[in-house]
C-alpha positions as CSV (number, residue, x, y, z in Angstrom):
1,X,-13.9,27.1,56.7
2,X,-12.3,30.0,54.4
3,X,-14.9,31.4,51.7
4,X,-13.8,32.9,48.5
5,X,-15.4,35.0,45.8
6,X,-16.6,33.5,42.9
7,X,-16.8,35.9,39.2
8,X,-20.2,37.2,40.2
9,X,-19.0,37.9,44.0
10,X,-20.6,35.4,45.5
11,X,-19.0,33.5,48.8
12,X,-18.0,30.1,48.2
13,X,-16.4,28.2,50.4
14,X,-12.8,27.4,49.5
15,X,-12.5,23.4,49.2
16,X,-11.3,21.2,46.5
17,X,-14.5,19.6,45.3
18,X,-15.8,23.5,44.7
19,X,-12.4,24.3,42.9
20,X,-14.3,22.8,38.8
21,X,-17.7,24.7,39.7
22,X,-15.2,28.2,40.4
23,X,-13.3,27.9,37.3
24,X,-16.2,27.3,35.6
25,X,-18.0,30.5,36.9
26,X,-14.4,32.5,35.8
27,X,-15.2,31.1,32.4
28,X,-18.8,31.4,32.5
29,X,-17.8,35.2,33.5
30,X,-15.2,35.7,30.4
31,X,-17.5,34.4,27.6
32,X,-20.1,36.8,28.9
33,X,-17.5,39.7,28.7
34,X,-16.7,38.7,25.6
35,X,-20.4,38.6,24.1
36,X,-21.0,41.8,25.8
37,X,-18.1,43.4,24.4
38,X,-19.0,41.7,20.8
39,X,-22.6,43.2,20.8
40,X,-21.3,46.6,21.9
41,X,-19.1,46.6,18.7
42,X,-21.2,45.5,16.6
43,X,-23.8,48.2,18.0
44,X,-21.0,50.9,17.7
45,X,-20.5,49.9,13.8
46,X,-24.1,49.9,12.7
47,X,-24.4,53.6,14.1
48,X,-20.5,54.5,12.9
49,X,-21.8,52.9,9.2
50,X,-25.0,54.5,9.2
51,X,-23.8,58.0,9.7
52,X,-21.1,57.3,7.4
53,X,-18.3,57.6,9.8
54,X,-14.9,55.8,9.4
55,X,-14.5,52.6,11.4
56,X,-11.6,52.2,13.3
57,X,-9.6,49.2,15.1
58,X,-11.7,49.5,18.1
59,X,-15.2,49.0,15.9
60,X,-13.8,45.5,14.5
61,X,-14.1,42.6,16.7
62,X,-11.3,40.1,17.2
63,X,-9.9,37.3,15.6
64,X,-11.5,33.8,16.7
65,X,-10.7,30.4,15.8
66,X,-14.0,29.1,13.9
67,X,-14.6,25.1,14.8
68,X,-12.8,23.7,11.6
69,X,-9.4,25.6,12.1
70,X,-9.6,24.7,15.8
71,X,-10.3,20.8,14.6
72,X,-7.7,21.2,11.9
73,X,-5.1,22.5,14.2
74,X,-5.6,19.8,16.9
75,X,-5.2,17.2,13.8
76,X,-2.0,18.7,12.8
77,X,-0.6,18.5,16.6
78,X,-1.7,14.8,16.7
79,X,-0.4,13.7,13.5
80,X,2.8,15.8,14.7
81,X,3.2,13.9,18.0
82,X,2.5,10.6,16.0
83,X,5.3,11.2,13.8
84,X,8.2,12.4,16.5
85,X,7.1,9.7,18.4
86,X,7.6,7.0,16.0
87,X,11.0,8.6,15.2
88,X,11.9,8.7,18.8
89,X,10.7,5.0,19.5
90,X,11.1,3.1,16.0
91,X,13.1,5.4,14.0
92,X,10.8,5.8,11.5
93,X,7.7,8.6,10.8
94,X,5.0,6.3,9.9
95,X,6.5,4.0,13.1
96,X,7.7,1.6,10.7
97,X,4.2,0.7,9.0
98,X,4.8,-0.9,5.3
99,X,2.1,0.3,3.2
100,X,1.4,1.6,-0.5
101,X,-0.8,4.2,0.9
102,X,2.0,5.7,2.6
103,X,4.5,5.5,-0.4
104,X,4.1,9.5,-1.6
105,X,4.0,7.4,-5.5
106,X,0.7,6.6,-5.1
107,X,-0.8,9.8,-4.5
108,X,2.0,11.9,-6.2
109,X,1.4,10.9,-10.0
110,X,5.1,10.3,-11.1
111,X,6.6,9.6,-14.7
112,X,8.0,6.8,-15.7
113,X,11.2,6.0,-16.3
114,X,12.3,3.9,-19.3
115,X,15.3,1.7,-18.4
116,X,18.2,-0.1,-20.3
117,X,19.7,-2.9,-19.1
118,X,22.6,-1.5,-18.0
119,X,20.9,1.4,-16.7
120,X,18.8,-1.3,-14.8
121,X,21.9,-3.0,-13.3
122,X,22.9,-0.3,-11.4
123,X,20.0,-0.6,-8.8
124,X,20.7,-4.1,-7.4
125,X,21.3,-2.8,-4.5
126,X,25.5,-3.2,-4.1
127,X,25.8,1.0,-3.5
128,X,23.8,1.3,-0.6
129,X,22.8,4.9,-1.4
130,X,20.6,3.9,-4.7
131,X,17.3,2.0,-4.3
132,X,17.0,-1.2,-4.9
133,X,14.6,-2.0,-8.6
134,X,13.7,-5.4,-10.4
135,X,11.9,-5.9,-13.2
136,X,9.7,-9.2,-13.9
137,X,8.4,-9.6,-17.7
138,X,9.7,-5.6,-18.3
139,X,7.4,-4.2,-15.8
140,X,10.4,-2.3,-13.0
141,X,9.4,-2.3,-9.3
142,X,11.1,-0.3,-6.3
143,X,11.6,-2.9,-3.9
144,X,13.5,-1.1,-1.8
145,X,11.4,-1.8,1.5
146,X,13.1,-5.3,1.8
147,X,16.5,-4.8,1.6
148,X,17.0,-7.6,3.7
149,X,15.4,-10.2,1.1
150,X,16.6,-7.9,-2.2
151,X,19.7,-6.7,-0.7
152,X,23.3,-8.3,-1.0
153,X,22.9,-11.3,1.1
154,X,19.1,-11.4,0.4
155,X,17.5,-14.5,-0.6
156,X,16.6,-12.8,-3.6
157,X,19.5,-10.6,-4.2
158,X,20.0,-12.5,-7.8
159,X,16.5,-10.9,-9.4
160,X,18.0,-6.7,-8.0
161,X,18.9,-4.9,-11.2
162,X,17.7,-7.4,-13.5
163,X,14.3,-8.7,-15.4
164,X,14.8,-12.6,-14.3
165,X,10.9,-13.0,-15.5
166,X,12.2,-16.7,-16.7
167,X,13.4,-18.1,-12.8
168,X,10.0,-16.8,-11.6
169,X,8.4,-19.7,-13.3
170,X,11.1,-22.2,-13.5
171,X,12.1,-21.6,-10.3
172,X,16.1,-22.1,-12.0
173,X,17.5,-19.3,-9.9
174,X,20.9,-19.7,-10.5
175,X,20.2,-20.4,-14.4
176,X,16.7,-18.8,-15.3
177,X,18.2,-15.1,-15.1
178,X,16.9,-13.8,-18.3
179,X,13.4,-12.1,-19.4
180,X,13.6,-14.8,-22.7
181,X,10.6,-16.8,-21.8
182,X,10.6,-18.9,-24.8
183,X,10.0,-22.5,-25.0
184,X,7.2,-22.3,-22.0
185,X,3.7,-23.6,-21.9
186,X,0.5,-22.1,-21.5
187,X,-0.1,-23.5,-18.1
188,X,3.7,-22.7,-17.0
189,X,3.7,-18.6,-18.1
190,X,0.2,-18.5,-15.4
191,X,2.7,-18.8,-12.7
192,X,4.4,-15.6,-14.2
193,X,1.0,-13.4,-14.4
194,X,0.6,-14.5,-10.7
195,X,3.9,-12.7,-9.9
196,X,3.1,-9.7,-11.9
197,X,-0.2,-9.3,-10.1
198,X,1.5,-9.7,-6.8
199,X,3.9,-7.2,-7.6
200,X,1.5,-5.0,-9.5
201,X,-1.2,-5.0,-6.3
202,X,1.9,-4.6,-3.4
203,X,1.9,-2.3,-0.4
204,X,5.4,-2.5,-0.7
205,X,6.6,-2.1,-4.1
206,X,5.9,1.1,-6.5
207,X,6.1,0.3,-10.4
208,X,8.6,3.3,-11.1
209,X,9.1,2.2,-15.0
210,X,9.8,-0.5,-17.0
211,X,13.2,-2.1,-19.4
212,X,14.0,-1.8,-23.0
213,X,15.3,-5.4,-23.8
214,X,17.0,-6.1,-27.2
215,X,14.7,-8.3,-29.6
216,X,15.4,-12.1,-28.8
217,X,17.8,-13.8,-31.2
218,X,15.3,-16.3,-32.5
219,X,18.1,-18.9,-34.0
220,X,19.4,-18.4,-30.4
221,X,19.0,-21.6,-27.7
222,X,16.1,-21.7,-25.5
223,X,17.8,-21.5,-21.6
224,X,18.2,-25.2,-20.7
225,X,16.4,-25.9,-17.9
226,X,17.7,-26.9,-14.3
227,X,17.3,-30.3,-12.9
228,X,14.3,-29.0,-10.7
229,X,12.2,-27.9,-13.6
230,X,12.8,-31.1,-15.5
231,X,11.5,-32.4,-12.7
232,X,8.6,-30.8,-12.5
233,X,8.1,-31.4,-15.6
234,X,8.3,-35.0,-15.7
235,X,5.7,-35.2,-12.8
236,X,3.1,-32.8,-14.9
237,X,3.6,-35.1,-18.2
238,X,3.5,-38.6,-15.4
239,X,0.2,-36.8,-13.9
240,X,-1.1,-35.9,-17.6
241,X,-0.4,-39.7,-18.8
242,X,-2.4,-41.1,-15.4
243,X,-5.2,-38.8,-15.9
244,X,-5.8,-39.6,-19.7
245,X,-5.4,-43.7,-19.0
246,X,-8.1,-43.1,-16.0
247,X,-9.8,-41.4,-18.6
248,X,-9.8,-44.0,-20.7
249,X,-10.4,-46.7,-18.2
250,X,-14.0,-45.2,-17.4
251,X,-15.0,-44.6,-20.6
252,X,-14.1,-48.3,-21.7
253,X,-16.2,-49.2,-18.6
254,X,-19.1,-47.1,-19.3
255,X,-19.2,-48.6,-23.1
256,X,-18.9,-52.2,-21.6
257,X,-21.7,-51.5,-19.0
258,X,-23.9,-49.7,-21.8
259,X,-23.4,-53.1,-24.0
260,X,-24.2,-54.8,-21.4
261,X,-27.3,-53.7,-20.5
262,X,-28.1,-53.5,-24.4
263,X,-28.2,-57.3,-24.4
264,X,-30.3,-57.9,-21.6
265,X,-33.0,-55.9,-23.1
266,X,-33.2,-57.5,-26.1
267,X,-33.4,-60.9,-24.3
268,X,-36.2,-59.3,-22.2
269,X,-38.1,-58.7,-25.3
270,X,-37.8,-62.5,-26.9
């Protein structure tokens, strides 16, 4: 079988299995060059420094990658190959992931931008080069990473470009379009801080500013409300009016029961 020389000269024989233990004596061999080399330099700069000679380019030794840049350059390759490959595969960078952390608003502090109405209306997403914003009780959102729900055609294309805080509690989508939440109870305006938390604590949507509405005319009508909401209504005041005669019921019970059993003590004492 042919034999080869190895980086100290010794005969090996030429097969595949030695083919790892050869390159490793090469590099074995070039890491000891190097060291060598290193100490020689460093030897020639100590004697060049303490007869207070000039160094030169040949006393200095040569640039190495130290652990972190060679870590921080093999991050930077994977986080490059992530991104072309999501572009090449999903059209996207972040491979089409939906997430606030990757929205460059939450780590880029932004301003915010104060809104009028009409300014507002532009952004309901008809020119498809703007974003799409909504605003619920004031409070504007980018919600341009649903199109498809915010978008013309959307189910909620109505609430784009507008502060429709009323239909997010009435549920009057077609009627409800205004931020004039007047005339709702207590128990009714909960449903709205539920939306503004969902919207305040998405992955999705950014809070980018908020809408200057015009005071309320307070002689004005209250929006009527749709047949769904009277509804609704009805079946709260229905439930209400059931609860309080159950109510009732027990504690007439309980009184009955209580005189009861007052009488048949006394009798127990005669």
């Amino acid at each position: 079988m042919k034999t080869v020389l190895d980086a100290y000269g010794q005969e090996v024989t030429d097969k595949s299995a030695n083919k790892p233990f050869l390159a490793y004596r090469q590099h074995k061999k070039r890491e000891e060059e190097k060291a060598a080399a290193k100490a020689e330099r460093k030897h020639r700069r100590e004697e060049k420094i303490a007869k207070g000679e000039p160094l030169t380019e040949d006393d200095l030794d040569e640039y190495e990658d130290t652990a972190c840049w060679a870590l921080t350059k093999m991050m930077l390759w994977i986080v490059g190959a992530f991104v072309l490959s999501g572009w090449f595969f999903t059209g996207s960078a972040v491979w089409g992931i939906e997430s606030q952390w990757l929205n460059p608003r939450t780590w880029i502090p932004m301003d915010q931008t104060a809104f009028s109405e009409i300014q507002l209306a532009a952004f309901d997403g008809t020119d498809p080069t703007k974003p799409i914003y909504l605003a619920i009780d004031s409070d504007v959102y980018d919600v341009s990473a649903n199109r498809r729900t915010y978008g013309p055609g959307g189910s909620y294309h109505f609430m784009a470009g507008k502060d429709a805080a009323r239909a997010f509690v009435t549920g009057c989508f077609q009627t409800h379009q205004t931020h004039d939440l007047r005339g709702l109870e207590k128990d009714e305006l909960a449903s709205l801080d539920h939306w503004k938390k969902f919207f305040a604590k998405s992955d999705k949507y950014a809070k980018i500013g908020w809408v200057h509405h015009e005071p309320i005319d307070p002689k004005s009508p209250i929006p009527e409300p749709c047949e769904d909401f009277k509804k609704l209504r009805r079946e709260k005041e229905e439930a209400r009016v059931e609860k309080e005669r159950e109510a009732k019921a027990k504690h007439a019970a309980e009184k009955k029961g209580s005189g009861s059993d007052s009488k048949k003590e006394s009798k127990d004492e005669l």
